[in-house]
C-alpha positions in Angstrom: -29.7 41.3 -23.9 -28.9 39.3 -27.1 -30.6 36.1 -27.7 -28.6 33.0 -27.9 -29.9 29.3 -29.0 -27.2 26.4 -29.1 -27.5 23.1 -30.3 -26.3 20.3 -32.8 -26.6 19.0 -36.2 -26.0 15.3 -37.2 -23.4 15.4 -39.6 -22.6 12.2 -40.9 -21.8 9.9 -37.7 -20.4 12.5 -36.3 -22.1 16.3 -35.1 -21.8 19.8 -35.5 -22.5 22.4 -32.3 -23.8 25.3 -33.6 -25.2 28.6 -31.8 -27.0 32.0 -33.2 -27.0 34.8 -31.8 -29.9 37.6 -32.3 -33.7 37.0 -33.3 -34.7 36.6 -37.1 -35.0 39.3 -39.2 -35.2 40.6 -42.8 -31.6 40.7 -43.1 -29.5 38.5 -44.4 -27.7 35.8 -41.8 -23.7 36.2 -41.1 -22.1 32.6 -40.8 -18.9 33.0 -38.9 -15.7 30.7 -39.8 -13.6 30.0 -37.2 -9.7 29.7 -37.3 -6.8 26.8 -36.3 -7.8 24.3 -38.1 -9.0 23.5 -34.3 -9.6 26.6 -32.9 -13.4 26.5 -32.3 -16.3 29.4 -32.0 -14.9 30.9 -28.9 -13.0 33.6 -29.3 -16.3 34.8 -31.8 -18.4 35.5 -29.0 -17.1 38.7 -28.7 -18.7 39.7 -31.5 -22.1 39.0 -30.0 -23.7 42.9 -30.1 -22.9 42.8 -34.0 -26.4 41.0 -33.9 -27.9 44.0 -32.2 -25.9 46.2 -34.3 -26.6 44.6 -37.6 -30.5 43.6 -36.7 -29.1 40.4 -38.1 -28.5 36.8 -36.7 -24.8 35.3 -36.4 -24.1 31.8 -36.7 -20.9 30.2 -35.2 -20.4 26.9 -35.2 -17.7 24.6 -33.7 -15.9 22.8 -36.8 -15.0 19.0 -36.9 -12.4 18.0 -34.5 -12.7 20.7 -32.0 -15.1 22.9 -29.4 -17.9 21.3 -28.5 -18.5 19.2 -31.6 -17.3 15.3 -32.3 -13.6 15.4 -32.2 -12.9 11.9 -34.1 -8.9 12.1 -33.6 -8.8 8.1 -33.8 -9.8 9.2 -37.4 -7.4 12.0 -38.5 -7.8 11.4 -42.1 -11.2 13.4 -41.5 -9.0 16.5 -41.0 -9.3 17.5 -44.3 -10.3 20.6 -46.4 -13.1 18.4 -48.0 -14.4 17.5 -44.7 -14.8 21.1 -43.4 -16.6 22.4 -46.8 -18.7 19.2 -46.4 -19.7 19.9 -43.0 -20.5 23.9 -44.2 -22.9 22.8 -46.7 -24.3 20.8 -44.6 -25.0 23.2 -41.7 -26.3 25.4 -44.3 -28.9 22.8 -45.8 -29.9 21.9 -42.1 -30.4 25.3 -41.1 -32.1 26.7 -44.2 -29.4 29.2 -45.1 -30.4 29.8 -48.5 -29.0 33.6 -48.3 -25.9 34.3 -46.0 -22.8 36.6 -45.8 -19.6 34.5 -45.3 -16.8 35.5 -42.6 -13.8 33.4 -42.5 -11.1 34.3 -39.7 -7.6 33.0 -40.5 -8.0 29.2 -41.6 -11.4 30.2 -41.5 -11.2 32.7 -44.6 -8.9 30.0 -46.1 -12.3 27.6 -46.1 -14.2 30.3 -47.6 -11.9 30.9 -50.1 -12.0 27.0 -51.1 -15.9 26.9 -51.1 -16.7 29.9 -53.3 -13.5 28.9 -55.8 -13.8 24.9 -55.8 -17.6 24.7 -55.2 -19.2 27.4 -57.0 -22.3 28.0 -54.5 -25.2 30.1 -54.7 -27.1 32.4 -51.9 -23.6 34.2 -50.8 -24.4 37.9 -50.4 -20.8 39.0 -49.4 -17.2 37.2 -48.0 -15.4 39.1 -45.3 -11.7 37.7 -45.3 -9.9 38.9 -41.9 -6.9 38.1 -41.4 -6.2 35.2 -43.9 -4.7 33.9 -46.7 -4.9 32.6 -50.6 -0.9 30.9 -50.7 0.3 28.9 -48.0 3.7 29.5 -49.6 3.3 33.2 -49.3 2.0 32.9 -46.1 5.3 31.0 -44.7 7.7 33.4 -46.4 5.9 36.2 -44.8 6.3 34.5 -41.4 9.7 33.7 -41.8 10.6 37.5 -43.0 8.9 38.5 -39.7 11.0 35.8 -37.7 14.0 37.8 -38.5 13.0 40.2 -36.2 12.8 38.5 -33.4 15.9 38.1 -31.0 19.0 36.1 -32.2 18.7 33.2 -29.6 14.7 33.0 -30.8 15.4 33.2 -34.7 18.4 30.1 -33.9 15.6 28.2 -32.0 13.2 28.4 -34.6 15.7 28.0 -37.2 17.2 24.5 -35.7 13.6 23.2 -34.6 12.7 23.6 -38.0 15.9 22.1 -39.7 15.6 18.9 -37.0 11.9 18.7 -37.5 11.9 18.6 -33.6 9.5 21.3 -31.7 9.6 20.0 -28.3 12.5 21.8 -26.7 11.8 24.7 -24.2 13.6 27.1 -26.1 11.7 26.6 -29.7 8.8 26.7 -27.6 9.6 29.9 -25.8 10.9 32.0 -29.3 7.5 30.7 -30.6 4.9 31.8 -27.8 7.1 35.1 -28.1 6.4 35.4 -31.6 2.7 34.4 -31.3 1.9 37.0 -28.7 4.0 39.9 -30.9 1.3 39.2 -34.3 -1.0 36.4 -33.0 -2.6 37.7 -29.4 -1.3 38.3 -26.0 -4.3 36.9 -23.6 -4.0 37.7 -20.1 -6.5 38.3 -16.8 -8.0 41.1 -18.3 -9.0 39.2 -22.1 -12.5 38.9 -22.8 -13.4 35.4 -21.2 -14.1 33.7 -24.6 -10.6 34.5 -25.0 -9.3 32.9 -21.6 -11.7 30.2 -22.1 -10.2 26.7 -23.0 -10.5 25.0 -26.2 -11.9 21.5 -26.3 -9.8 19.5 -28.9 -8.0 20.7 -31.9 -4.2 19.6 -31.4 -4.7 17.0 -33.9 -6.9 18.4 -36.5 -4.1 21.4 -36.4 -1.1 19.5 -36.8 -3.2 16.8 -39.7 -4.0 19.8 -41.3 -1.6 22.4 -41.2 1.3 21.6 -39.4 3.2 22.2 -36.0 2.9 26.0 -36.0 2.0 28.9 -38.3 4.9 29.3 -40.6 5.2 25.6 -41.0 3.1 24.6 -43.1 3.7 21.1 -43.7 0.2 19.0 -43.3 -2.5 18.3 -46.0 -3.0 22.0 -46.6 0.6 22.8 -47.5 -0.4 23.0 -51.0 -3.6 25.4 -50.4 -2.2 28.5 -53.0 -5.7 30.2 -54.5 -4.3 33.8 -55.6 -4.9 32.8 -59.1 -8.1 31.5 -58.8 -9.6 34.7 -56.9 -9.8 36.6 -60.3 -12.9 34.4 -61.3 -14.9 35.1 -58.0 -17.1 38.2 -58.3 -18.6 38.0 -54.8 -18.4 41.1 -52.7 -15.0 40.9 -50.5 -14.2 42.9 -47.8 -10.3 41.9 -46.3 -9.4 43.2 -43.1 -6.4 42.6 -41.2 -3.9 44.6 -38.9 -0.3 45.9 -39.5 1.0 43.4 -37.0 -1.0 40.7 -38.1 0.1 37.2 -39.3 -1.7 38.2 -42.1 0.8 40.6 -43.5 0.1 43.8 -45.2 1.2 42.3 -48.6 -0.7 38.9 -47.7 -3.4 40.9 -48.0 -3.0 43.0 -50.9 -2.1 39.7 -52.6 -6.1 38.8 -51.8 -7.0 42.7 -52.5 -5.2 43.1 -56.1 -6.6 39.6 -57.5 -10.3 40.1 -56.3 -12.4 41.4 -58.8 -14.6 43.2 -56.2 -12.6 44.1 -53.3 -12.9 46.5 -50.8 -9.5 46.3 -48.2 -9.4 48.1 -44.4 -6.0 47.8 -42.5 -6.3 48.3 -38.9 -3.7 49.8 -37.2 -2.0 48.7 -34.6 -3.8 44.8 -34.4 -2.5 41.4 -34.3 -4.1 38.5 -35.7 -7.5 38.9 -33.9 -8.7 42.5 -35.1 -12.1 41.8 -33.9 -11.4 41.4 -30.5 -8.5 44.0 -30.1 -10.5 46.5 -31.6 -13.9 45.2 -31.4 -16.2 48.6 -31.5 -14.3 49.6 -34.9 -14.6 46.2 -36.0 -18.0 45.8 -35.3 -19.0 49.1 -37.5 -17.0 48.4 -40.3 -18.8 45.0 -40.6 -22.2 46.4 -39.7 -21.9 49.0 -42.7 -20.6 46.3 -45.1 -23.6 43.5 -44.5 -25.6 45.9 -44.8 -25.1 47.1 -48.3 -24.5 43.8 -49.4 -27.8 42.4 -47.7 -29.8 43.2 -51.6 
């Protein structure tokens, strides 16, 4: 059985939950980066036997405003790409992660992609971007090209929630859980309980941050576009991402064509969250990759 030890790191006023999985080794830590903004460590936990797998420790964490860290929503200025890179740095100073592989999940790859371009930081073996981005422009018109496949009544739903800048009504609501469960996830009875299990927190830091759904992206991040900038980073990158994903085929190959060393698996078949759809494949392809990035 894998070892697990939780806690939390002080982090300003606020703190940080954390949890590692797997007993120290010679190889080189993964930090994990969750998705949302707000979505927390959960759904990561299925990833657990990639310790055993790897011989290597995992390190999730639980960002600011959601999980079981501080969720300051009287303070939504805090829900901010500086905060999150802030609050990274600091994990890795309080937990002596001098060396460490980088995944970033969704907004989670989007953080990544802002710390190695903005922040220049040593000690990073590898990044593994799944399912993610480097425009959110790109990103939107992607999602919006997918929309149109969606039912008439849906796409009109969408289409006049966005153009009232209204998102409450049943029927918007509807057209988008649809559209989620088609390239996001489809969690039921028979998900993986860190999939089924609720999230603490995160509405707010989602909505500050990005906006009131995926191909809306109208909060302080609306202006995240980084393709240009990934031609100066030479850290090993592996994308992943599935040919239903949110993160298109040609979202990706936008990442894989402007990465100076980039390695790019599509998986067939998966939504949004390869790693839990298709865990075992997943797992090796990640296993195989830390561990020729680990000198």
């Amino acid at each position: 059985m894998v070892m697990v030890k939780e806690g939390y790191l002080p982090f300003g006023k606020w703190r940080t939950y954390y949890r590692i999985v797997g007993q120290p080794s010679d190889a080189v830590p993964l930090v994990l980066l969750h998705g949302g903004p707000g979505s927390s460590h959960n759904y990561f936990e299925v990833l657990d036997e990639l310790a055993l797998k790897s011989h290597r420790q995992l390190i999730m964490y639980d960002q600011l405003g959601c999980g079981n860290s501080s969720i300051p929503d009287q303070h939504p200025e805090l829900y901010n790409a500086q905060t999150w890179v802030h609050e990274l740095v600091n994990l890795r100073e309080q937990l002596h992660l001098d060396k460490m592989h980088l995944l970033g999940q969704s907004w989670g790859g989007m953080l990544a992609i802002i710390y190695l371009c903005d922040y220049h930081p040593t000690g990073i073996q590898s990044v593994i971007l799944s399912s993610t981005l480097s425009s959110a422009s790109l990103w939107s018109s992607e999602l919006h090209r997918l929309i149109k496949f969606l039912p008439q009544g849906e796409q009109k739903a969408i289409n006049d929630a966005e153009a009232n800048d209204d998102f409450s009504s049943p029927t918007y609501q509807a057209a988008n859980h649809h559209f989620m469960e088609l390239h996001a996830a489809k969690v039921n009875a028979n998900s993986p309980e860190p999939l089924r299990r609720p999230v603490h927190g995160g509405d707010k830091a989602y909505l500050t941050a990005w906006g009131p759904n995926e191909y809306c992206p109208n909060g302080n991040l609306h202006d995240y576009e980084y393709t240009d900038q990934l031609v100066h980073l030479t850290t090993p990158a592996l994308i992943i991402d599935g040919t239903n994903d949110l993160c298109t085929p040609l979202v990706a190959k936008t990442m894989a064509d402007r990465l100076t060393n980039a390695e790019w698996h599509l998986f067939q078949g998966a939504r949004h969250m390869v790693f839990a759809e298709q865990t075992a494949k997943y797992e090796q392809l990640v296993t195989n990759w830390l561990n020729r990035h680990d000198d």
